[in-house]
N, C-alpha and C positions, 0 to 999 in steps of 0.2 A: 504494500500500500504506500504509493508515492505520495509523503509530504513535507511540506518545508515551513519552518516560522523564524522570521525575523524580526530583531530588534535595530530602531535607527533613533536618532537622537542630534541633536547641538551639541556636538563633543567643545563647545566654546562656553558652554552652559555648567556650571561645576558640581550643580548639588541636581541635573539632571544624569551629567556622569557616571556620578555615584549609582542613581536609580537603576541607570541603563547595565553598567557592567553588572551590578549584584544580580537581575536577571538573567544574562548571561551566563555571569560562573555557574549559576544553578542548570543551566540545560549545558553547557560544557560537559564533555563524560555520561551524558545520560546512555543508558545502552540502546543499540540501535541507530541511533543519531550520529551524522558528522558533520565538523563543521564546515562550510562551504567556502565560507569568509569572514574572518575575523579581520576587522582596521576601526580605525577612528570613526565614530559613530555609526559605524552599521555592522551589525555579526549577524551571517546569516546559518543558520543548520537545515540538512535533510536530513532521511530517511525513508530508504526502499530504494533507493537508483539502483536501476539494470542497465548495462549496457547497452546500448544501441536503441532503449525504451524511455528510459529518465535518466539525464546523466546531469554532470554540474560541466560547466565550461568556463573556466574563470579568464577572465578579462587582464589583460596584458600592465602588470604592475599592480599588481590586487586592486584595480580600480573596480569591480563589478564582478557580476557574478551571473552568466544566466544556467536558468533551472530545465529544465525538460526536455522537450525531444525539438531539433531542428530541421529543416531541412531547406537545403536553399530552390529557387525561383527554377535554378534551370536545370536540378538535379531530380526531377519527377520521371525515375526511371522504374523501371519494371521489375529488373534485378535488383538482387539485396542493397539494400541500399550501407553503406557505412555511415558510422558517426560523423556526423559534421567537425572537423577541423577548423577553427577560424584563423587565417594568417594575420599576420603586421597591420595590416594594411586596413582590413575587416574590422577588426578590435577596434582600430583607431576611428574608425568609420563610426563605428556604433556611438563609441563616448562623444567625438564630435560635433555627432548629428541629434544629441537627446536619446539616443534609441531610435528617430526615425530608420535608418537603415535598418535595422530589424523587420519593421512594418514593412519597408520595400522592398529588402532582397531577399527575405525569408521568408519563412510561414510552420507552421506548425502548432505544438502544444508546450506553451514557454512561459517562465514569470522569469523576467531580469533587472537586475538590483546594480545598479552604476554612478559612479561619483561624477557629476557632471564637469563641463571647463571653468564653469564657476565655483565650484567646491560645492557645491550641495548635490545632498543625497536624493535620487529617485529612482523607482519603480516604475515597469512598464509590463501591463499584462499585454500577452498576445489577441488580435484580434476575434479570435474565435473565440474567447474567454474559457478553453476547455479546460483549465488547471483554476479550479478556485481562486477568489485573493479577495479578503476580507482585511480591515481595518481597526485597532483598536485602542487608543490612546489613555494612558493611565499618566500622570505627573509630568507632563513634559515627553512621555519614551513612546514611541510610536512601535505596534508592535502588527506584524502585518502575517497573514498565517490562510493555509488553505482550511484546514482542519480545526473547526471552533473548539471541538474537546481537548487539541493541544495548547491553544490560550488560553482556556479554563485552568490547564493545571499550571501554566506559569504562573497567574494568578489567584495563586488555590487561596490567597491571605486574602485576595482583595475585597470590597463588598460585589457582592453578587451583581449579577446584569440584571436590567428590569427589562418589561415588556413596553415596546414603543407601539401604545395603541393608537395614535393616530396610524401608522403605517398599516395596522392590522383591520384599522377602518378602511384605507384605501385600501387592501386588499379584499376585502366585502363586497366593496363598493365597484371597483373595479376590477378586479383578478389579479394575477401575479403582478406584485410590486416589482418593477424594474430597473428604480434609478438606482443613487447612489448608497440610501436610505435603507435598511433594512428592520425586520420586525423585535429586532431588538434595540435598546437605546442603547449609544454609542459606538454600535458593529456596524462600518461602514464598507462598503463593495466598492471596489476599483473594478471602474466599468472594462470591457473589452476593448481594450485599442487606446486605450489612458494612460497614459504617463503622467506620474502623482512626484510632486517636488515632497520632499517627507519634513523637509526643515520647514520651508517656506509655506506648505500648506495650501499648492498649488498646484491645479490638474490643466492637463490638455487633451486631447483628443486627438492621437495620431491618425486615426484611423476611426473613421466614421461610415457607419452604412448608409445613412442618408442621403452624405455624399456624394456616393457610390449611383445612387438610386439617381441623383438628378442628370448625369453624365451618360445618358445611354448609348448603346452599342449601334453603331448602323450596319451592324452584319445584318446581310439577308438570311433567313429562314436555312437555305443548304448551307451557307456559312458554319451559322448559329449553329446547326446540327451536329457536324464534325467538328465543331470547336469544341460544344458540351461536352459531345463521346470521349474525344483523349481528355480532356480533363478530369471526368470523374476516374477515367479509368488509373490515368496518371499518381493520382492524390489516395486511391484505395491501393495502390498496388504500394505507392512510398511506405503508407502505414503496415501492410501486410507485409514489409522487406524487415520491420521490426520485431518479429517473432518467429518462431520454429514453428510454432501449432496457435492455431485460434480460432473459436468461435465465433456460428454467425447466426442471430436471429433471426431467423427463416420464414416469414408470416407467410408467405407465396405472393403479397404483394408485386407491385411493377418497383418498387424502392428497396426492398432486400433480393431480391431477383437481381437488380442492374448492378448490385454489391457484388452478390455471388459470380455474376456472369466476368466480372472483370477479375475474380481469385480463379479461373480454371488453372487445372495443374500444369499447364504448358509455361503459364504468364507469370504464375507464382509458385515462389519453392517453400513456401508455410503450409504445413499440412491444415485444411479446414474442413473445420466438423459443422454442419447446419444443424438447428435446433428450431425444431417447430414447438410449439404447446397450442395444445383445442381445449376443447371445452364443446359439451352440448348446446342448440343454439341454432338458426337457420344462419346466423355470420361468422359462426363462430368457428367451425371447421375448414381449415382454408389448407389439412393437408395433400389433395388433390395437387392443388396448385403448387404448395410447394416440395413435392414428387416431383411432379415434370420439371420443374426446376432445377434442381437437386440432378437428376439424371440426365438432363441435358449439359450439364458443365462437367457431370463425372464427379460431386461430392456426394460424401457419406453424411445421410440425414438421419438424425435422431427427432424420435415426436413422442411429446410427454403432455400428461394433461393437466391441465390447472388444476388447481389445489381446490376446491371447493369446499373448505374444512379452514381456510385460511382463516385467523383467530385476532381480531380487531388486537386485542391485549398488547400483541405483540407490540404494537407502535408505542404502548407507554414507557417501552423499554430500548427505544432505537438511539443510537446518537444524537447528542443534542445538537442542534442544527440553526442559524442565524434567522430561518424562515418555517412556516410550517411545511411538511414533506406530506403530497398527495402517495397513499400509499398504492393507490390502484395500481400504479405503472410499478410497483416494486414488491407484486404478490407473491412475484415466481422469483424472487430473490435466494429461497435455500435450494432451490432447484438449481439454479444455475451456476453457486459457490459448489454442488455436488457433481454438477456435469463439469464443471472447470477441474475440479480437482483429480476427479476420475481421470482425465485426459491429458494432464498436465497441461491444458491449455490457459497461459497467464492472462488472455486477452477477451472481448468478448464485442464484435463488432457487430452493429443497429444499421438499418437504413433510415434512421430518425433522421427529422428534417426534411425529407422529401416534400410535405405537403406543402409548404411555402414556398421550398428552391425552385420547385418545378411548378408550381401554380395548379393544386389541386383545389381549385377555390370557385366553388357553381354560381358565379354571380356575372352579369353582364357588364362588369368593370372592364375588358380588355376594349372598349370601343370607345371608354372616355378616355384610356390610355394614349389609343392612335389619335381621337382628335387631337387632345395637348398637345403631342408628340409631331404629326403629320398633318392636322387640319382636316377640311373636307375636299381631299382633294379624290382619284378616281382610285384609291385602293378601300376608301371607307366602306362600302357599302360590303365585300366581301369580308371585312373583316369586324363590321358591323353582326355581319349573316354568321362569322364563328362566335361572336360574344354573346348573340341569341340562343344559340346551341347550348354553349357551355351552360347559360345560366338559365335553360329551359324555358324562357319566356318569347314570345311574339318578337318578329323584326323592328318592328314598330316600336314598340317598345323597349326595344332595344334601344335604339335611334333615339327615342326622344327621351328615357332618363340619361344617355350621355351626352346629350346636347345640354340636359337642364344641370347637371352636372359639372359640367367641363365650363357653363356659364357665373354658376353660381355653385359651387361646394357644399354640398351639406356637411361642416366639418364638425358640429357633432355626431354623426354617425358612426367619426370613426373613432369615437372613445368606448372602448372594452366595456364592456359589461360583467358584472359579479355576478354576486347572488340576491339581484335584486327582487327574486320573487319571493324570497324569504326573509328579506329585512325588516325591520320594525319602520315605521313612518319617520321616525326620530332621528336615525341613523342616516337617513336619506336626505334630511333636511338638514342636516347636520354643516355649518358652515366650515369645510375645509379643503385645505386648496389641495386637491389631489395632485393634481399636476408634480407638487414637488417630489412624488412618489415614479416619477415615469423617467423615463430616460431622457435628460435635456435636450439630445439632436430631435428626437419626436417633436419638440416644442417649438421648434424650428421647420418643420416640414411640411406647411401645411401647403406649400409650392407642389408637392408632389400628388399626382392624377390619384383616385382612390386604390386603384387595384396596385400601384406599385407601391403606394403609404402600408398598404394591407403587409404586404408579402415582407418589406420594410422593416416592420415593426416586429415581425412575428420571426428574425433568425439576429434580430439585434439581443436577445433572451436566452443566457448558452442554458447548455440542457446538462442536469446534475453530474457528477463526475462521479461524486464519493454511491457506494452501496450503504445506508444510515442502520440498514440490519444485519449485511452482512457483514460487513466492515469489511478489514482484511481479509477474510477470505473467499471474499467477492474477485470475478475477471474484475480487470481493468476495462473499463468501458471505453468505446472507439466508434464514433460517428464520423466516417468518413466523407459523407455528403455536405457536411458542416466545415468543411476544410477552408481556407481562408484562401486561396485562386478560385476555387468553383462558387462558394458564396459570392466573391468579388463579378463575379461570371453572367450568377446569373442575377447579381443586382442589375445590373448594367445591360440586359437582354430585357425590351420591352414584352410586357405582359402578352402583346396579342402574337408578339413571335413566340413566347412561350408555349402559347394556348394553342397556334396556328391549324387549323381545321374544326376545330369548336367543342374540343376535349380538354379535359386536366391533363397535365402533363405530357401533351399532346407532342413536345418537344422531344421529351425524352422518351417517349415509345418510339417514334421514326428515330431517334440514335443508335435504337439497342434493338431497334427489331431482327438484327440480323444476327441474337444473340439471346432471346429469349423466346420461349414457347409460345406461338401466336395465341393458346388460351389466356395467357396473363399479358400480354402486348395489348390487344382488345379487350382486357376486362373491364368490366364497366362498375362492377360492385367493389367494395372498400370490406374486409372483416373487420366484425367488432366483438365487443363480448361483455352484451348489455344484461344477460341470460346470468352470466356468470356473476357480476356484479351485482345483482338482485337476488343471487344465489347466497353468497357471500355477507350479503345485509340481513338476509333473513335469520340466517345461522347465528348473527349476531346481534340481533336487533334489541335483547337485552341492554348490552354492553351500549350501543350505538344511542337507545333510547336515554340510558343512565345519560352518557356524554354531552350530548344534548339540550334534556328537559331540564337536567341539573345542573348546566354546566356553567362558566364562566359568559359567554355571548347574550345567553338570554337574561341572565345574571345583570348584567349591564344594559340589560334592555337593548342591543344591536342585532337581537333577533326575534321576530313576530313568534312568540311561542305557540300560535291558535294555529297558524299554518304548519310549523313545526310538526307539533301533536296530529296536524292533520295526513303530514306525508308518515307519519311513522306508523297510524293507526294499523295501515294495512287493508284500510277502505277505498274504492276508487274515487277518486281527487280531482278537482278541474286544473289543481295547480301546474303551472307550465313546470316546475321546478322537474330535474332531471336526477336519475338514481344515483348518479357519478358526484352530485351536489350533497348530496347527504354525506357520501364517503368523506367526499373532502371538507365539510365542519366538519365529522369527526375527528379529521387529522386534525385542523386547527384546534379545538379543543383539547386532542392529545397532546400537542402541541403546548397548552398553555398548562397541563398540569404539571410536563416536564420541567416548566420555568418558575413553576408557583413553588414546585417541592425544594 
């Protein structure tokens, strides 16, 4: 389990010195740990680097330190790939430029820690933010850490953290909290792509997706095609050059399929195991599809079925976590620390992200795209007639919500929605500025057409690293879709070339059609596993009611307890609220007992 916590400071500061070192000499010698960099105001420590997986690479005169795995711009090759070397030249590059060269010439899964030309110390998470980097300021000593239970125990004296409920309103109110802010007070999140001055107490944004989004590509459609295809394949094959064996979550999807299809054993020399899990359910069995998959590239597929025994309790015992953790996506968690260990396989790669990268999004947004983008000039009306398709509504109507659209913005529409079918009246009226809870380039973007703000917003939010139950002996998670060239890719490929023919990921089926099974190329249905999850709430609805009826939310009046009682009754309901809504109050709630005890 790769992690790292550092300490930084005003080593010009004398009674913060003090603070800073005694912290220090205490995780100095800890077992497991080493240190990475030790100098004047910054000591940083890991633990778990593997070679060629997580390694430390230190910066030329102990000015810096970076952490994880590298890889450069023009070394997306198919063969093993080696450890990144940085020469003279590189190092100097990096300190020079703030870390920008990092953003430019690299990419990967990285935190790096560098003395600037000014003498002050900062921090740069990598753009894809796949490595944690939390914030945490005690006396002056900045302590900065992927893993909130190893800053718990440096300050196991300290007074306890408290809960930041406005944050936990705006998460209510709006859904995953995104900025800087998180559901604790004083745990603060170094966004993706930020470089944090740690003396000065100053951020920038190396790398912005918004950005990204306003710049688009003028590849045409066959361009665009063959540009995606080496890329995804490029960026899965870099990360699978980092291990001997690894797993791959197998839904039969068109987004684990385009994973698997670019690991055949010709292309790659890591042995991979595919891993389906079903469950009973008209969506919920998708191993048909992913059979043909699996034997179309020549991988060994294992299919295990969900737990339907899965035991709420567990959560009140998971790591304690800077935000609450929705447990649903982490049911099949001892299943896969079993199938990892069985196989020695350290790794465990998702086709997560697809639904954003690639525009699986049924709404006729791709035709106010082209107006912004291209006007009404003679390509609109076909690509008018895809955005109709996609989003199942009349030509017409296509045509004229993106005319009224692209005239006038409805830019409330594009603020997130929570749980507002289950909030109290109170809650809702509630004067506060959510906004400070979102990601600040969002606050800035209301330039960009709805369908690319959509797509925008939803891979600017990295997706958890850590296993919160299995911990260590959880694979290492690896989203390879999520890679920082292909994200950059397809910010910058307008929505209707994405969509182009009037499908979701319309794009990337004609990439890979010449590489997957035409049933999963054509499929038109998504799995889900709604069956399972209602499965799962009933087993526990005990537990789920206690959480709940008794629990801290409605306690504070931030939730309608009549609707509450009403979705739990077990009677049918007009309420719009969704079964996956219930799950996750109960994680929040478990959540707040973790922080109350």
């Amino acid at each position: 389990m790769f992690r790292y916590i550092a300490i930084a400071w005003d080593e010009r500061r004398t009674d913060v010195s003090q603070a800073a070192q005694q912290l220090g000499h205490g995780w100095q010698g800890r077992p497991g740990w080493d240190a990475a960099l030790l100098r004047p105001g910054l000591q940083v420590f890991v633990t778990g680097t593997i070679p060629r997986v997580n390694e430390v690479t230190t910066l030329q005169g102990d000015h810096g330190v970076v952490l994880g795995r590298l890889f450069r711009r023009g070394d997306l090759q198919p063969a093993q790939a080696p450890s990144v070397v940085l020469d003279n030249q590189e190092e100097a590059g990096i300190l020079r430029s703030g870390g920008r060269v990092l953003v430019n010439d690299f990419w990967g899964r990285y935190i790096a820690f560098f003395q600037t030309a000014a003498g002050s110390i900062c921090l740069l998470r990598d753009p894809s933010g796949a490595l944690p980097c939390f914030r945490l300021r005690q006396n002056g000593v900045s302590v900065i850490f992927s893993w909130l239970e190893d800053a718990l125990l440096m300050f196991a004296d300290a007074a306890p953290l408290r809960v930041n409920w406005d944050a936990v309103t705006a998460h209510l109110l709006r859904g995953t909290v995104t900025g800087r802010e998180t559901c604790l007070e004083g745990v603060m999140q170094v966004l993706p792509g930020e470089a944090l001055d740690l003396v000065q107490d100053e951020s920038t944004l190396l790398w912005n997706a918004v950005d990204m989004a306003r710049f688009p590509s003028a590849s045409q459609s066959s361009d665009a095609k063959q540009l995606l295809r080496s890329t995804v394949q490029r960026c899965t094959r870099a990360w699978a050059s980092c291990y001997d064996t690894l797993l791959l979550r197998l839904s039969g999807g068109v987004d684990s399929s385009i994973i698997l299809s670019c690991l055949a054993p010709e292309t790659t020399e890591a042995t991979v195991i595919c891993l389906n899990y079903h469950s009973p359910g008209a969506d919920s069995d998708e191993r048909p599809y992913a059979r043909q998959s699996a034997a179309r590239v020549g991988r060994d597929l294992l299919e295990r079925e969900r737990d339907p025994c899965f035991r709420v309790e567990q959560v009140l015992q998971i790591a304690r976590m800077p935000d609450p953790v929705p447990y649903i996506g982490w049911m099949n968690a001892q299943t896969d620390a079993r199938v990892a260990s069985a196989f020695a396989a350290p790794a465990m790669f998702t086709g997560a992200g697809g639904d954003a990268l690639f525009f699986e999004i049924p709404r006729w947004w791709p035709a106010v795209d082209y107006l912004k983008l291209r006007g009404l000039d003679s390509g609109f009306a076909a690509a008018a007639l895809d955005a109709a398709r996609l989003g199942r509504v009349s030509l017409w109507k296509a045509i004229t919500e993106a005319t009224h659209e692209c005239i006038r913005p409805k830019l409330a529409a594009r603020v997130p929605g929570g749980y507002t079918g289950l909030l109290s009246e109170g809650i809702q009226q509630q004067d506060l500025d959510v906004s400070r809870f979102a990601h600040p380039a969002l606050l800035e973007a209301s330039d960009l057409p709805i369908g690319k703000y959509t797509q925008t917003a939803a891979l600017m939010h990295p997706i958890g690293y850590y296993d919160p139950f299995e911990q260590a002996s959880a694979p290492e998670l690896v989203n390879p879709l999520l890679s920082q060239p292909l994200v950059e890719l397809c910010l910058r490929l307008p929505t209707y070339v994405l969509t182009h023919g009037g499908q979701g990921r319309a794009l990337a089926r004609q990439a890979f059609a010449p590489d997957l099974p035409p049933q999963i190329i054509h499929r038109r249905t998504k799995g889900g596993m709604e069956l399972h999850i209602s499965t799962v709430l009933q087993a526990n609805i005990g537990l789920v009611r206690s959480l709940l009826l008794d629990g801290e939310l409605i306690r504070r009046g931030m939730l309608d307890r009549t609707k509450v009682e009403a979705l739990l009754s077990g009677r049918p309901t007009a309420l719009p609220a969704p079964i996956s809504q219930i799950h996750a109050l109960a994680a929040i709630e478990a959540w707040l007992i973790r922080w109350s005890a």
